[in-house]
DONULUM-213526 format. One record per residue (C-alpha): x, y, z; residue in three letters. Coordinates in steps of 0.25 Angstrom, whole numbers, padded with zeros to 4 digits, always signed. Layout:
N
XYZALA/...
This chain:
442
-0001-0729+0189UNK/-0012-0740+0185UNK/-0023-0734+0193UNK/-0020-0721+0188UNK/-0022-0727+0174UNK/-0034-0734+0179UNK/-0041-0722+0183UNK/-0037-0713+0172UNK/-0043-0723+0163UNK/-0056-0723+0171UNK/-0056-0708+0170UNK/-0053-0708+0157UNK/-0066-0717+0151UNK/-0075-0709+0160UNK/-0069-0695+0154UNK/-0070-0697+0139UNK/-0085-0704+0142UNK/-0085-0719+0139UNK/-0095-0726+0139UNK/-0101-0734+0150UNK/-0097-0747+0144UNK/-0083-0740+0139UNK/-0082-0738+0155UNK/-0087-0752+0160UNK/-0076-0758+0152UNK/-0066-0746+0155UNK/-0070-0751+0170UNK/-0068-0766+0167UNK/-0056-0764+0161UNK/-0050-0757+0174UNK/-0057-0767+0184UNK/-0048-0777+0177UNK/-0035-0769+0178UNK/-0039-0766+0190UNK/-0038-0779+0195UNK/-0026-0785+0188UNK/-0020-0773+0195UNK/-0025-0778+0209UNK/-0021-0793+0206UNK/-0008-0787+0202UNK/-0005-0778+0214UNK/-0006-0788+0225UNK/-0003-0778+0235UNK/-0016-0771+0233UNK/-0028-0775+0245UNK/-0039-0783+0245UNK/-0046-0770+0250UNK/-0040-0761+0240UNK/-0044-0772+0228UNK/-0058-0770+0233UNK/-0057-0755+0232UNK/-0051-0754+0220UNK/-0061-0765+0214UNK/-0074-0757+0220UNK/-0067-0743+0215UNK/-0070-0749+0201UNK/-0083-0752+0205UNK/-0087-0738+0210UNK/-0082-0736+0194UNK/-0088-0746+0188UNK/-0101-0742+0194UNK/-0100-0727+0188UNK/-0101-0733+0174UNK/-0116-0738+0178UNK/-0114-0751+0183UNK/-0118-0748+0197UNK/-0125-0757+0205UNK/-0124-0751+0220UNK/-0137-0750+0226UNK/-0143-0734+0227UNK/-0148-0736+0240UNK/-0149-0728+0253UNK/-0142-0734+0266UNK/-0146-0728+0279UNK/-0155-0718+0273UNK/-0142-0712+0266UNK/-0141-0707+0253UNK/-0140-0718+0240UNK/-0126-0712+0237UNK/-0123-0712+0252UNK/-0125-0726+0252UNK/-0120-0731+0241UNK/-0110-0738+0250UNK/-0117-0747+0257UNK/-0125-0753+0244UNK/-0112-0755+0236UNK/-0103-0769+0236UNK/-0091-0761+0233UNK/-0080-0757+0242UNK/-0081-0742+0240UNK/-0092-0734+0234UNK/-0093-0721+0230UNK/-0106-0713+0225UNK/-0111-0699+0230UNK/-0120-0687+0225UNK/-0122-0674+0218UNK/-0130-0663+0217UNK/-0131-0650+0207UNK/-0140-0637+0211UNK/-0144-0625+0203UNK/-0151-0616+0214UNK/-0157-0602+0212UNK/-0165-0593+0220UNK/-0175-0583+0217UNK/-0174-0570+0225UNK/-0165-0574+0236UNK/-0162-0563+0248UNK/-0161-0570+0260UNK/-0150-0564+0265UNK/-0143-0551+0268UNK/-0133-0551+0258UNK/-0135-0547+0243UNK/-0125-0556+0234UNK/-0132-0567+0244UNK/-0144-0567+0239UNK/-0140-0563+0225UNK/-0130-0577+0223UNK/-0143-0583+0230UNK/-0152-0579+0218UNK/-0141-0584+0209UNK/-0143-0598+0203UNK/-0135-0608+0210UNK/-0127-0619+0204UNK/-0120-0629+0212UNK/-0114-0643+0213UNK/-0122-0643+0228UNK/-0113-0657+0231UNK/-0105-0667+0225UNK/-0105-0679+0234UNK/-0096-0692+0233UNK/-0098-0705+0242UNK/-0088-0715+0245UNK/-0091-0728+0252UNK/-0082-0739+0257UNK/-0086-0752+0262UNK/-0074-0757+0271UNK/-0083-0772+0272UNK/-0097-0775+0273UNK/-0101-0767+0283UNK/-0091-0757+0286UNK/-0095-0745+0275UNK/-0087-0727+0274UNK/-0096-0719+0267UNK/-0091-0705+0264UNK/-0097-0695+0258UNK/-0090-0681+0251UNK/-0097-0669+0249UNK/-0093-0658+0239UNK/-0103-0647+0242UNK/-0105-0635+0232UNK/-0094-0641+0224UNK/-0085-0644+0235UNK/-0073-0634+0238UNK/-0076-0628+0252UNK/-0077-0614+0253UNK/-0078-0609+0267UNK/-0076-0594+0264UNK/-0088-0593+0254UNK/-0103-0594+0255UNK/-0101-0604+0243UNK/-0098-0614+0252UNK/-0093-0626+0248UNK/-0088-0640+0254UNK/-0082-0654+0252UNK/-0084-0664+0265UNK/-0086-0678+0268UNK/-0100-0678+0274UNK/-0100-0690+0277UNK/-0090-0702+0280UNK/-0094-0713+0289UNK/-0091-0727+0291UNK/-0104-0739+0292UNK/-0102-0749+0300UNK/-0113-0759+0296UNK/-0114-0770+0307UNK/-0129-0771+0302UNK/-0140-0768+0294UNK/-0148-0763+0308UNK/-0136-0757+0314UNK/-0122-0750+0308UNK/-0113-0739+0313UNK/-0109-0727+0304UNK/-0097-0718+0308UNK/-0090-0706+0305UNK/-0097-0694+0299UNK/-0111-0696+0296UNK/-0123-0691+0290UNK/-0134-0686+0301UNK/-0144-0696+0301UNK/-0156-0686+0302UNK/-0167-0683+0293UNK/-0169-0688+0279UNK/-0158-0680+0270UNK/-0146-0680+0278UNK/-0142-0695+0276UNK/-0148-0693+0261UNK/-0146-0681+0254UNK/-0143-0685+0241UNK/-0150-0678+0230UNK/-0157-0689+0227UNK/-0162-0690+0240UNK/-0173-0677+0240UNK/-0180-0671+0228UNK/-0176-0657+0232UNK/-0164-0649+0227UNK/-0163-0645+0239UNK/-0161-0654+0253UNK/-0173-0652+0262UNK/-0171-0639+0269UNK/-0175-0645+0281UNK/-0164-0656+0281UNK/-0153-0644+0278UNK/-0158-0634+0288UNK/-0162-0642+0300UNK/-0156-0656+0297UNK/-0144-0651+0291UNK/-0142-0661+0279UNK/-0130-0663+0277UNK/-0128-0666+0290UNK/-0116-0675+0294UNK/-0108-0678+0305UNK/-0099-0687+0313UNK/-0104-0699+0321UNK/-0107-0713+0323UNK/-0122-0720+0321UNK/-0130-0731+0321UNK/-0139-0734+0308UNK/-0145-0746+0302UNK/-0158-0753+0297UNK/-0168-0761+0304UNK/-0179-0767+0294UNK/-0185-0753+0289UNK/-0179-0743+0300UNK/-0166-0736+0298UNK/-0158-0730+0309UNK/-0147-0720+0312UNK/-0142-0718+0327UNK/-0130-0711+0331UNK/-0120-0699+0337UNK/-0115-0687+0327UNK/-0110-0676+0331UNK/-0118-0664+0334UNK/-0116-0650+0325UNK/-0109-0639+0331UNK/-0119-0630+0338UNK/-0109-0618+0335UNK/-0115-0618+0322UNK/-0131-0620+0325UNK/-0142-0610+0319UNK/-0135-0604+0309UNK/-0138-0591+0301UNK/-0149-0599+0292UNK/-0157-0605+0305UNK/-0149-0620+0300UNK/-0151-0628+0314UNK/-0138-0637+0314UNK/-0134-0637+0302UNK/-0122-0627+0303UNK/-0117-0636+0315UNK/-0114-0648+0306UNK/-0101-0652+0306UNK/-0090-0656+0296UNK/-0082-0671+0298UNK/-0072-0666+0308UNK/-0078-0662+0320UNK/-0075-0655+0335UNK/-0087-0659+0343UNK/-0092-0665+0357UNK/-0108-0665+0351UNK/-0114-0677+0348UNK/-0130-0680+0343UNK/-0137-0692+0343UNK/-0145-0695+0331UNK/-0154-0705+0326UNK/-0163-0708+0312UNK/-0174-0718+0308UNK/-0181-0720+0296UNK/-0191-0732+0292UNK/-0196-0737+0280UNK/-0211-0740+0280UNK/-0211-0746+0265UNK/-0217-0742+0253UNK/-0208-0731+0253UNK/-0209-0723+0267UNK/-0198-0722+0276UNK/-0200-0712+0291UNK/-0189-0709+0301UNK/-0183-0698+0309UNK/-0170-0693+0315UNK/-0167-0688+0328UNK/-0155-0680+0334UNK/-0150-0675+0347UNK/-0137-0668+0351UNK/-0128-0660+0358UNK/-0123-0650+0350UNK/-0109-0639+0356UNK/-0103-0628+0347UNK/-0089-0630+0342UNK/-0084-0616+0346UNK/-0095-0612+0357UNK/-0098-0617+0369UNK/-0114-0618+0363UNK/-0120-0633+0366UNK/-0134-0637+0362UNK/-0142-0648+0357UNK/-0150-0653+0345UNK/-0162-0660+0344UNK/-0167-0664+0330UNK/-0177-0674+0324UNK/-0183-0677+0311UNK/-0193-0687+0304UNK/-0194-0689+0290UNK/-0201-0699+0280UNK/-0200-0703+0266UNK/-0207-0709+0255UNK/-0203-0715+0242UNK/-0215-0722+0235UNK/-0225-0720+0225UNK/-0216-0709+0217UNK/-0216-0700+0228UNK/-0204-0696+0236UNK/-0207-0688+0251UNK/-0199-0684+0260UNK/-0203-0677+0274UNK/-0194-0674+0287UNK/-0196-0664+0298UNK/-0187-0662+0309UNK/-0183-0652+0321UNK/-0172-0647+0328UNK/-0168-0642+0342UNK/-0156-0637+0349UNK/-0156-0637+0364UNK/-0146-0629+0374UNK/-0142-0615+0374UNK/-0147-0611+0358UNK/-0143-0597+0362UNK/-0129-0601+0363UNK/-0127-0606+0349UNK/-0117-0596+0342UNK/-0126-0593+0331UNK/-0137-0590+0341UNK/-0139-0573+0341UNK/-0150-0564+0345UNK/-0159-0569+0334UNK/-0160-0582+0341UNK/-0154-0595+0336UNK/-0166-0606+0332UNK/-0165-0618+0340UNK/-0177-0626+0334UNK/-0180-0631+0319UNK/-0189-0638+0313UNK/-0192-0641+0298UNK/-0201-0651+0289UNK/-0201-0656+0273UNK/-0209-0665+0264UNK/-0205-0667+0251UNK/-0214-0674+0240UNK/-0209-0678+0226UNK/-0217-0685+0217UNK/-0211-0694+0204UNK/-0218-0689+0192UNK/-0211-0696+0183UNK/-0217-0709+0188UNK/-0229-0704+0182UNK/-0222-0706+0169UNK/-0216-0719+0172UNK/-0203-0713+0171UNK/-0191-0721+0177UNK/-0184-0707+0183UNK/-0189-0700+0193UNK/-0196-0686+0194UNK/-0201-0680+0208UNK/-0209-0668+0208UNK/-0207-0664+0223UNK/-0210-0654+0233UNK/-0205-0650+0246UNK/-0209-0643+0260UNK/-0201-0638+0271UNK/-0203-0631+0283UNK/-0192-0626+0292UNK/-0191-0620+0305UNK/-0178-0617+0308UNK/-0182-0610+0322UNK/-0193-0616+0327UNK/-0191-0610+0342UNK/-0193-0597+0336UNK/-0179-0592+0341UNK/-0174-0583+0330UNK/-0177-0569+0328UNK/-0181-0571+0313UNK/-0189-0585+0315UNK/-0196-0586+0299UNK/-0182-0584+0294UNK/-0181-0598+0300UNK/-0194-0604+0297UNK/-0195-0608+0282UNK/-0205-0618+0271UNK/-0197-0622+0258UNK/-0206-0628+0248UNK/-0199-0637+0235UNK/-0203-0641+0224UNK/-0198-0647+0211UNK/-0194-0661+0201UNK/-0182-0672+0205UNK/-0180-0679+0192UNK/-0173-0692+0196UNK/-0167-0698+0182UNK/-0160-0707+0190UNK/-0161-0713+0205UNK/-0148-0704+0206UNK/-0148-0694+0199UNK/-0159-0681+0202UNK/-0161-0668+0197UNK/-0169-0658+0202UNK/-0178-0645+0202UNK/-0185-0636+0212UNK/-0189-0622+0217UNK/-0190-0621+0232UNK/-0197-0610+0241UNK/-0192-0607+0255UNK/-0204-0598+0261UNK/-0200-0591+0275UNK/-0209-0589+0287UNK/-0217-0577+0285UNK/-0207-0567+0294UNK/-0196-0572+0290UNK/-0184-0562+0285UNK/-0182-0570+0275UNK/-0186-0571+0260UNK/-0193-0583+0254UNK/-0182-0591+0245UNK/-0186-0598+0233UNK/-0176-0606+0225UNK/-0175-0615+0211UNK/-0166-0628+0213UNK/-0161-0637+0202UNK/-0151-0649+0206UNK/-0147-0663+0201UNK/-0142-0673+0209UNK/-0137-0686+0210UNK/-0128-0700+0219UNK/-0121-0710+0214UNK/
């Protein structure tokens, strides 16, 4: 009955809007009951005290007395890593992000009311995204993460689809700085957004097209790998399990990314992947994935393989903010086999490029937020064996430009139009968008 007292009072201060020094004392003020509760319950754990005592942290650090380091861990995103830059026993943070999205002339497909909702503004809660950390001791760390996408509730009998999963939750054996083991179901270590997609990672609204339809960010899976840190080389090395090849090249040319599978998983296919990245100082950092793998359909007899490779490289100096990637994909085997394969031919090699340049214009005014005017390029050919009977429908530039205001490390918020420009015999219609979103971790 305490507790429930205890976090009705809690609830209470923060739903009639004290003040951060009202709260600070409310806070004090329950870390003291809190422990002549403990003291007086002598049955109560070592370990449960520490948890209860780091609970009250994680409060006391919403009130703005946080001093848990921001700071990316093995290339993943700040909030992700909140975990390993924290003396507390548990740790929680996450991300957000809010969209308004609305085209201008959209009729891409054969259906009407399609592309009439398509033309309509879009609002949406895009994903809600809460971390939990727990550090068991000093060197054996869960980090989970719970996504609510399009606010949440699933819905597999609408094209308003929605979802709630864990997409990620993994156990960190860190024996070393050079060399730890991670377990459980993991974020594919490929190309530059997969392990970070946080908003405040990229300047567009959007994710890079080419990290959605060639490396299928978010792309997680089950497996075990190697990683660590050697001076200024950072490493991934490991077994995941392959998607399922049932679900390969579907009706938007999308490589893999339908294969991906959920948590539990039925499968005998296995890849082996491997990252690197360096930092040559003054801000600059290179490094490249490879992946190669056996992929079998879960209903079909199908079996084919997946090559893929990427290199990408940052810079962060000067007031300018850069990314570039490329990368390509490959199946090997029996393409014609793959179930979504028809007489229109199945594409069984992609490629695809970006570079995206922003530039702080509000260091011009010496002002302590951030504002990057940016712009973006991409190119993607998403059958470049020339296999399918409609090639330019699969061959695309999209071009992005537009302003991230940063009045805070993390917090963003975000305008831009975007241009995706079809080969020139494609079936398809140019599509031009507006995009405004705002985004934030903690």
């Amino acid at each position: 009955m305490r507790k429930i007292m205890l976090g009705l009072g809690v609830c209470s201060t923060l739903i009639f809007g004290a003040s951060n020094e009202e709260l600070q004392k409310e806070i004090n003020l329950l870390k003291t009951q809190m422990s002549q509760m403990m003291q007086g319950q002598k049955q109560i754990s070592s370990e449960q005290e520490a948890t209860n005592e780091a609970i009250l942290e994680e409060i006391s650090n919403a009130s703005g007395n946080d001093t848990t380091k921001y700071e990316s861990f093995s290339s993943l995103g700040e909030g992700a890593s909140k975990v390993y830059h924290t003396n507390n026993t548990v740790s929680i943070g996450g991300y957000g992000e809010y969209k308004y999205k609305k085209y201008s002339d959209y009729k891409n497909t054969t259906s009407t009311q399609y592309n009439a909702n398509k033309n309509k503004g879009e609002f949406n809660i895009v994903r809600f995204v809460p971390y939990i950390g727990f550090k068991f001791n000093d060197w054996i760390v869960m980090n989970t993460e719970i996504e609510f996408e399009d606010g949440g509730a699933r819905s597999d009998n609408t094209k308003n689809y929605k979802y709630a999963i864990v997409e990620f939750s993994y156990l960190d054996f860190l024996i070393d700085k050079s060399f730890a083991i991670r377990v459980g179901h993991i974020l594919t270590p490929f190309g530059l957004t997969n392990l970070n997609h946080e908003p405040t990672a990229y300047l567009t609204t959007d994710r890079p097209a080419v990290e959605t339809y060639i490396i299928p960010s978010t792309w997680h899976t089950n497996g075990i790998l190697a990683h660590g840190k050697i001076n200024e080389l950072e490493y991934y090395a490991g077994f995941i399990t392959s998607p399922d090849a049932d679900h390969f090249g579907d009706a938007e040319g999308r490589f893999i990314q339908q294969g991906r599978l959920g948590a539990k998983q039925y499968t005998d296919s296995y890849s082996f992947v491997a990252r690197a990245t360096y930092n040559l100082g003054d801000g600059l950092n290179i490094g490249g994935s490879v992946l190669y793998g056996q992929s079998e359909g879960s209903s079909s007899k199908v079996d084919v393989t997946i090559s893929m490779a990427e290199i990408h490289a940052t810079y962060k100096n000067n007031n300018f903010d850069v990314q570039a990637l490329a990368t390509f994909g490959k199946f090997g085997g029996d393409v014609l086999q793959l179930p979504k394969s028809t007489k229109a031919g199945i594409a069984d090699s992609v490629n695809g490029q970006y570079v995206t340049v922003g530039y702080d214009v509000l260091s011009i005014l010496d002002f302590k937020h951030k504002g990057f005017i940016f712009g973006e390029i991409e190119r993607l050919d998403m059958d470049s064996s020339s296999k399918t009977l409609y090639v330019d429908n699969n061959r695309f530039m999209e071009y992005t430009t537009g302003f991230a205001y940063q009045p805070d490390p993390k917090v963003t918020l975000k305008v831009d139009y975007k241009l995706r420009d079809y080969g020139a015999d494609a079936k398809l219609e140019d599509e031009k968008s507006f995009s405004i979103s705002a985004g934030f971790i903690f």
